[in-house]
C-alpha positions in Angstrom: 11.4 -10.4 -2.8 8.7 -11.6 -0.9 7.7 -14.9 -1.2 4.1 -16.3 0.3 4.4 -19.9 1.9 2.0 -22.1 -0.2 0.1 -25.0 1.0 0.6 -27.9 -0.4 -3.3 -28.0 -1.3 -2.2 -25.2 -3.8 0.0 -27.6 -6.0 -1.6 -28.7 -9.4 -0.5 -30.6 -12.3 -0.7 -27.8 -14.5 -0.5 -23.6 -14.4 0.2 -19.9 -15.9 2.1 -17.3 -14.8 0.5 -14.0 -16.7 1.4 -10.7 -16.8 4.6 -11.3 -17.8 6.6 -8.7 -20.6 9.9 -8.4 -22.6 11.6 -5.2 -23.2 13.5 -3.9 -26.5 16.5 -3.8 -24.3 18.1 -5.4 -21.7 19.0 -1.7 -20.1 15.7 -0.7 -19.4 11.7 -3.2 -18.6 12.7 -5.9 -16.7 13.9 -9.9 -17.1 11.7 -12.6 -16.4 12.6 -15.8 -14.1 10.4 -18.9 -14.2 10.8 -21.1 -11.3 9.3 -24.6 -11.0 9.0 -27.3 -8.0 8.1 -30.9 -8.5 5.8 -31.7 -5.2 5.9 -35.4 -6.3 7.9 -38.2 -4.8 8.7 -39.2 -8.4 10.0 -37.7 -11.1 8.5 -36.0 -13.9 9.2 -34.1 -17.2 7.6 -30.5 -17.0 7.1 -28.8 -20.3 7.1 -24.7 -20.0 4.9 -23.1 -23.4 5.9 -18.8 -23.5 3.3 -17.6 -25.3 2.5 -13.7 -26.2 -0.4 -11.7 -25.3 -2.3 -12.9 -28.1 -1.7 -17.0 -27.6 0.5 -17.4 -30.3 3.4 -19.9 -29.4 6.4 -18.4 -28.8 8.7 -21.4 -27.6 8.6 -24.5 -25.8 10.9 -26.7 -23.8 10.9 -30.0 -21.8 13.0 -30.3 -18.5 12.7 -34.0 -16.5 12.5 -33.2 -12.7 14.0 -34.9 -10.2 11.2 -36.3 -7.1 11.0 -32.8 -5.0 13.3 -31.1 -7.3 13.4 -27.0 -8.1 14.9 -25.5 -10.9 14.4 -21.6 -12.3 15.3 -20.2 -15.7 16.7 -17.3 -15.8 16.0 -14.8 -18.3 13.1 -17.0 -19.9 12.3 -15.0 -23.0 16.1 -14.9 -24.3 16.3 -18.6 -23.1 13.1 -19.3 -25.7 15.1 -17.1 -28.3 12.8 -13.9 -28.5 14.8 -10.8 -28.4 11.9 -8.2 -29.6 9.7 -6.2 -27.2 6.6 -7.6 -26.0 4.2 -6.1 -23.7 2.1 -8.8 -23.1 2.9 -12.6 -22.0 2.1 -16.0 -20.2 3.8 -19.0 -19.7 2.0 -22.7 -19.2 3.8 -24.9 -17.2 2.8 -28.5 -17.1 3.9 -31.9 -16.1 3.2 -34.9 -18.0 2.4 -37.2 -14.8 -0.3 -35.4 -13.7 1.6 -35.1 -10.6 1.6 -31.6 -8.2 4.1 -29.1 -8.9 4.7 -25.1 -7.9 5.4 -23.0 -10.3 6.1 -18.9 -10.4 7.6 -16.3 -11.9 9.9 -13.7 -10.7 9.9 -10.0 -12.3 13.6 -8.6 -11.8 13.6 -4.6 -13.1 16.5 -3.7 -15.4 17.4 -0.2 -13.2 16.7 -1.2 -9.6 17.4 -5.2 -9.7 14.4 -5.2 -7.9 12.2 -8.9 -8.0 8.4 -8.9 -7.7 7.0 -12.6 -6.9 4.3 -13.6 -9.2 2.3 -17.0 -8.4 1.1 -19.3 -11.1 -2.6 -19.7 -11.3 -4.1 -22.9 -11.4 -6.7 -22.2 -15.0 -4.3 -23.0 -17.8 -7.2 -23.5 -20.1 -8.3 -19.6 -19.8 -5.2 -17.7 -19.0 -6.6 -13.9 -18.4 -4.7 -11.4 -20.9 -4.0 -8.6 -18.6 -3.4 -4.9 -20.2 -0.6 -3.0 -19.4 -2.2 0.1 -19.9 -5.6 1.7 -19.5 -7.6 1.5 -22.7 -7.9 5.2 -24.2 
């Protein structure tokens, strides 16, 4: 997986990764990772918000970060409890200092093991919905 180096400029307190999905089963789509970093020299709690296509709430959870720590979640939809299919997804990722963190998300496929990187983006207020297919 290829993974851009980020200046530190490009940390903010708050962000969504979009684009993300959930398939029926585990044997075919793909899992979704979410990785966070805490930029700060202090630590903070981060709260992740899944969320489906449409903005309604999925889950939520709160995870207290070390100064300068990373942690990733495997599997995130599973570890929020959803087990249906879901074409369309975003997850907000915030910390309560207001404080700079990274965030992203990584797209493993269920066949191939294959990761795609996908940055956050810094607009949590207007995540974009993004279709998975071409409007017929």
């Amino acid at each position: 997986m290829f993974v851009p180096g980020l200046a530190p400029r490009r940390a903010s307190p708050a962000v969504v990764l979009n684009g993300l999905s959930h398939p029926a089963t585990s044997d075919s789509g793909s899992r979704v990772n979410v990785g966070v970093f805490n930029q700060a020299d202090v630590p903070q709690l981060v709260t992740y918000r899944l969320f489906d296509g449409s903005g309604n709430p999925l889950g939520e959870t709160v995870r207290l970060f070390a100064a300068r720590e990373i942690f990733q979640v495997n599997d995130v939809f599973p570890f929020f409890g959803v087990s249906g299919a879901l074409e369309s997804a975003y997850c907000l990722v915030e910390g309560n200092e207001n404080l700079p963190l990274f965030a992203y998300a990584a797209v493993i496929d269920n066949r191939s093991q294959d990761p795609i990187f996908i940055p956050a983006e810094d607009d949590p207020e207007h995540p974009p919905i993004v279709p998975l297919s071409a409007p017929k």
